[in-house]
N, C-alpha and C positions, 0 to 999 in steps of 0.2 A: 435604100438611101442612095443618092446620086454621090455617086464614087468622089466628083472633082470638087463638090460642095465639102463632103465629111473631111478629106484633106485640108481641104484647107481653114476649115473649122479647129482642126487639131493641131494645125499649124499657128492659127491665134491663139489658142490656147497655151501653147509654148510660146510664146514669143515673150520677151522682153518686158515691153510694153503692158503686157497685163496682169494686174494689180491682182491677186488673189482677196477674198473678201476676209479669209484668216491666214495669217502670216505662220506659216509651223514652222517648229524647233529654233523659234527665236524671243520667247514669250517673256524670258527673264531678262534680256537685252530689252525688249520693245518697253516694259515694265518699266524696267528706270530710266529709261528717255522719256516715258513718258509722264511720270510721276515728278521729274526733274522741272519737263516744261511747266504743268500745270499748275507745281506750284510757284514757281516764279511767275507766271501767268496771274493768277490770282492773287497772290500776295504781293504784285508789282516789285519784286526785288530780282535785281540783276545775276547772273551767274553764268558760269562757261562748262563747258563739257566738251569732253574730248571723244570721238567716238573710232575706234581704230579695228582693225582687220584685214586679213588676206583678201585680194578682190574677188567679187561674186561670192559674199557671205551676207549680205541683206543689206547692208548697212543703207544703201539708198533706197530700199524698198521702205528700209524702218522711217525716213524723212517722208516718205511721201504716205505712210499711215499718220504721221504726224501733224504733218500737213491737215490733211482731212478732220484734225480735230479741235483745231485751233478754236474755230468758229462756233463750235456748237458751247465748248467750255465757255468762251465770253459769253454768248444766248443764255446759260445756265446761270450764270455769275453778273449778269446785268451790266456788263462791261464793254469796251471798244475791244474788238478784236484787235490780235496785234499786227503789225507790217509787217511783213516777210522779206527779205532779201536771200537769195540765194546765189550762190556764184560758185562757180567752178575755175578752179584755178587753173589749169589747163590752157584754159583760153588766153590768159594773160602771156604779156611778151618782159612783163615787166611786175616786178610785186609789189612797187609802192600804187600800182594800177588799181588794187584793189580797194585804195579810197574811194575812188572816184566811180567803180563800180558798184559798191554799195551803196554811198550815197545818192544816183541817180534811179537804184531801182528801191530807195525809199521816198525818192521824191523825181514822180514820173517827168510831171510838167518841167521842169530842172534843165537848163542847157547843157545839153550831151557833151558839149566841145569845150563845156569849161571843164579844167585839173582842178580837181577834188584832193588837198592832203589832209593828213590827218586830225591837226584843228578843228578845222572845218567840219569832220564827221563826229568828232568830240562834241564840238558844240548840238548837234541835230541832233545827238542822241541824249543829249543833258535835257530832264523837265526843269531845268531853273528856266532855259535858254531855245524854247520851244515846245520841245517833244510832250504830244498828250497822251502816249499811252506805249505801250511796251514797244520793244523792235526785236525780232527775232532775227539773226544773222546764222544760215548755215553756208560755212565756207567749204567746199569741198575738194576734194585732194589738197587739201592744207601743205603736204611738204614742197609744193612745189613754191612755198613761198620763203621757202630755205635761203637766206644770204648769209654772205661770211659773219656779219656781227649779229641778226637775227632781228634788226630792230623792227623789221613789220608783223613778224612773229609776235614780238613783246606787245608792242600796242595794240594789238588787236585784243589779245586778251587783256591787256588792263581795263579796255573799255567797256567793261564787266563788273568792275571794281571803282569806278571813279563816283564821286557824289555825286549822286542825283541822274545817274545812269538809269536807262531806260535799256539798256541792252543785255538781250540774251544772247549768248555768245555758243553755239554747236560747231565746231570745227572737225573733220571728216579725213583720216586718211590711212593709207597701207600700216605705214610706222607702226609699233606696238609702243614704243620706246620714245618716241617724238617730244614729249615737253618732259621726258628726264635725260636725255641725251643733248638736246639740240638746246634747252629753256630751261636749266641749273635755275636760271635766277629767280623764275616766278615767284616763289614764298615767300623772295622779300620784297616786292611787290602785295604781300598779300592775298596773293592769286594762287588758288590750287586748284586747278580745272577737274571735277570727277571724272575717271578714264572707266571709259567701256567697251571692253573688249568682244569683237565679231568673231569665235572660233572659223576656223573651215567644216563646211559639211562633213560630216559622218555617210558610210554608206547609208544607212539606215536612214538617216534622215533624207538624202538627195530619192531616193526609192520613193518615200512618204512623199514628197513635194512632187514627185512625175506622176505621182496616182490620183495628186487631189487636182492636178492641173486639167488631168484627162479625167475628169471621173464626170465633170459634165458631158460627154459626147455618150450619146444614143447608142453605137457600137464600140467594141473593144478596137482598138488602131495596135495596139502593141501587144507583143506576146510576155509574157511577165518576165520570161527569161531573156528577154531583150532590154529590157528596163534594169532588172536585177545587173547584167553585166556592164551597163553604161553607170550605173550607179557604183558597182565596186571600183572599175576603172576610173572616172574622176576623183571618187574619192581616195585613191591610192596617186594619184599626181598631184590633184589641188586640191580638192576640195572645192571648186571653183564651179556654184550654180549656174553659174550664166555657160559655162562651158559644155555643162550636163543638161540643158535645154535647147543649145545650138548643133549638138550631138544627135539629139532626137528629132528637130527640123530636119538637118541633113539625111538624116534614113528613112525618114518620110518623104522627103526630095529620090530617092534612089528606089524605093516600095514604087510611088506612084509610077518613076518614069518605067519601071521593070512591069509592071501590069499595064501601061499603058503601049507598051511594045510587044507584048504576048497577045494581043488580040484587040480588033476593032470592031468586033462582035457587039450587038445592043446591050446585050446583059453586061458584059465587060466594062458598061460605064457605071454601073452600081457596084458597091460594095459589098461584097459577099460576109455573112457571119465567119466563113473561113479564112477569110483573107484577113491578113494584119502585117504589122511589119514582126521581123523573124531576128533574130539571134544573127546572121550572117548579112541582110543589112547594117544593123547597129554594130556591126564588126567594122564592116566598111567605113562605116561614119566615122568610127572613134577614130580611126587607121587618116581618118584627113584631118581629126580636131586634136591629135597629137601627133604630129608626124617626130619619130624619131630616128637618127640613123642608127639605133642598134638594133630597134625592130626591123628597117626595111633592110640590114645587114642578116637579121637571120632569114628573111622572107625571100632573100635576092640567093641564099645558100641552097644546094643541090637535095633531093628528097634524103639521103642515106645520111646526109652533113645534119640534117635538120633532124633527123633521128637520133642521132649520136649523140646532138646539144638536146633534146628531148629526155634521154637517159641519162644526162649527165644531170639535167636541174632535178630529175626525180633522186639521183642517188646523193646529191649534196644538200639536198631538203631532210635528207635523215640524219646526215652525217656532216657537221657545219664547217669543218674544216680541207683539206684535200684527201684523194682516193690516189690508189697505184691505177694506172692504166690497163692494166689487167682487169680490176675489179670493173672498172668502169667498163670493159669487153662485156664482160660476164653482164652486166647490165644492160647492152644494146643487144649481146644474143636475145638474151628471158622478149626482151622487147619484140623481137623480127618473130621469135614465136609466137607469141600471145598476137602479132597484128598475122602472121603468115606470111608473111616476106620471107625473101633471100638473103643473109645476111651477109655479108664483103667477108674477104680473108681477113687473115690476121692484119698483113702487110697493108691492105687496102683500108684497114680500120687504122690504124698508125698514120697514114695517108692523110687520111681524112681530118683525123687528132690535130692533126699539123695545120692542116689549111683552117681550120676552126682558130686554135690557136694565133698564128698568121690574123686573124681577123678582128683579136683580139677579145673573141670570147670567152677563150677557154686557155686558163693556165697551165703549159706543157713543161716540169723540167726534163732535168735528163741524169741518166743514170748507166750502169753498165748493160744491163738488161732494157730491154723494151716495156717490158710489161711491170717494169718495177719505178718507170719514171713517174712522178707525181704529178695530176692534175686537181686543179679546182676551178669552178664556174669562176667567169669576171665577170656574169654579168648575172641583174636580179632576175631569181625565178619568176616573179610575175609580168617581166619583161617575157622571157621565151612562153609564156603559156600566152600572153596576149599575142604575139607575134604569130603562132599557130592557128591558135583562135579562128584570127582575120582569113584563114584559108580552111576553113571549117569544113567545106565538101572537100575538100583535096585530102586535107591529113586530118581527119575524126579522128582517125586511130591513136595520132600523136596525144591528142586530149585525155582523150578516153584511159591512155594507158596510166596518164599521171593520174586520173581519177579514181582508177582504181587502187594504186599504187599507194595513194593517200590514205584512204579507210586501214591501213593495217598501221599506220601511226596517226590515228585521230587523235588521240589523248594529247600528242605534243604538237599538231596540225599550228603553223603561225594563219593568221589572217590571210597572207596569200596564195598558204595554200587551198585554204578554205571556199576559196575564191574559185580554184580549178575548180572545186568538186561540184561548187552548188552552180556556177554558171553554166556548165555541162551537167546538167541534168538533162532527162529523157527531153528533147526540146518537141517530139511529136504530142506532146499533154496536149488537151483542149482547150481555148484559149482563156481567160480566167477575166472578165469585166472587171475594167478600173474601182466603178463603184461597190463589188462587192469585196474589194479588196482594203478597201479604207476603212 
């Protein structure tokens, strides 16, 4: 298969923009928006719903399966489809804006340049006073229409509630908390908006969703242990899909240009069954879709410093509180063994403690002895194992030692260290096709 075609095959398929034809791990979210529309839909009665989450957790993917069904349920039900408005609040400079935004994208012909207030959309959306059949309003990023007293917040949901409302009311935003914190007063208004809450992705689930994305292309593009790691890492910062699929763009941006600089040979423009992207692209990736100054603070540290903070996150992964400086030696010697290094003097390990410390990695006090001052990590262990990661041909050995290190307390193993074990697995396996993996 032509090498520049499958790229970028694979790159639509991760993009944004494309609709999967099944929505995974949001079936119980999608469920009651949809069950919500259809019957107010059908039964022409007005209501609101609140739909909130972490961003890139579906929530606009779940409008736009909603979208898609408005039409067939009126075709079923012998009915007028309803009007749509949508709006983003974002856009707005001003909140009382969003009269006149909605009112004009339910009524096209409408003059753009006239101010739309709130009467005015009261009255269009009353059947006493026009309106022949439902109106669907999804407002999105709703908190940006936060003011001091909240009054465009309030009327928008009332007009969900008023007699002879034609309005369904889906309001969309980050807030979990949004009409209990900000809109106390709704109940006496009558109004109590159903809230539905968008978890953040699970590893397990963002994996599931990079496989059914890829699971249409002819060849495998990714190696599973390159997936598996882009999935535990977002899911251990955000949760955040849209971050876990512009992660996978980018290392497919970094595979292509790396194969495209190793040779301008004919065959070089096809895709090879052995070719895919690797574990140390998607290292790369992540390292520019989370840039943090603690990781590029150990990454920027000398090989024997990155060893030292190496032995320190293994021996504070078993022991949750602080070691003596000593033990912690005792820990980077067993280390410089097991990889066959040279390992620094005492003096030069103390050294080092220090400039670690200094950098504010690693907590040094002090005491009358050296090897009896108390250290403890400052920073999270799956910060230093991703830091390492990202330099995977340089320091294997760094990984490899936490992996092994890990199996002798698997029973008490947390989530990130589990993390080390299974993303450093043997990464030379065979590469494993998207669709037999679903």
């Amino acid at each position: 298969m032509d090498f520049s075609a499958h790229i970028l095959a694979a790159k639509t398929a991760l993009h944004l923009s494309a609709v999967p034809e099944a929505i995974l791990c949001r079936s119980e979210q999608i469920d009651r928006i949809i069950k919500f529309s259809k019957d107010c839909l059908l039964e022409r009665r007005p209501g609101s719903l609140y739909v909130c989450g972490c961003p890139g957790t579906g929530k606009s993917l779940a409008m736009e399966k909603l979208k898609g069904l408005l039409s067939q349920w009126a075709v079923e039900a012998g009915i007028l489809p309803p009007d749509v408005a949508s709006v983003n609040c974002t856009t707005l400079t001003d909140a009382t804006q969003i009269y006149s935004r909605i009112y004009h994208s339910l009524q096209p012909g409408a003059d753009d340049d006239r101010s739309v207030g709130y009467q005015q959309l009261k009255k269009l959306l009353s059947f006493n006073r026009g309106a022949k059949k439902m109106q669907l309003l999804i407002i999105d990023e709703m908190d940006y229409l936060i003011t001091r007293e909240q009054t465009v917040l309030y009327e928008l949901f009332q007009l969900s509630v008023l007699k002879d409302s034609s309005c369904i009311l889906i309001g969309i935003a980050n807030a979990i908390d949004l009409t209990e914190r900000f809109l106390p007063r709704l109940r006496t208004f009558s109004c109590n908006p159903e809230v539905i809450t968008f978890p953040a992705y699970t590893k397990d689930q963002i994996f599931a969703v990079l496989l059914q994305r890829l699971s249409s292309l002819s060849v495998a593009t990714f190696h599973p242990a390159a997936l598996e790691l882009c999935a535990r890492r977002v899911s251990a910062a955000s949760g955040d899909m849209r971050k876990a699929l512009y992660a996978c763009r980018t290392a497919l941006d970094l595979f292509e240009a790396e194969n495209k600089s190793k040779s301008t040979e004919p065959e070089a423009t096809c895709l090879q069954r052995d070719q895919f992207v690797q574990v140390d692209h998607m290292a790369r990736a992540l390292a520019k879709v989370f840039r943090s100054p603690v990781i590029e603070t150990i990454q920027a540290l000398p090989k024997h410093s990155q060893m030292v903070l190496c032995s320190a996150a293994n021996l504070f992964r078993k022991r949750k509180r602080d070691a003596p400086l000593g033990e912690l030696n005792k820990q980077y010697l067993g280390f410089c063994k097991t990889t066959g290094m040279r390992p620094v003097s005492s003096q030069e390990f103390s050294g080092i403690c220090q400039l670690i410390a200094d950098q504010g990695l690693l907590g040094l006090g002090t005491a009358r002895e050296d090897r009896l001052r108390k250290t403890k990590l400052q920073v999270d262990h799956d910060d230093v194992v991703f830091a390492l990661q990202v330099r995977l041909a340089l320091f294997k050995h760094h990984i490899r030692y936490l992996r092994s290190s890990s199996r002798e307390f698997a029973s008490s193993e947390t989530a990130c260290c589990k993390s080390t074990k299974e993303t450093t697995a043997n990464f030379n396996d065979p590469p494993v096709r998207a669709s037999q993996l679903l």
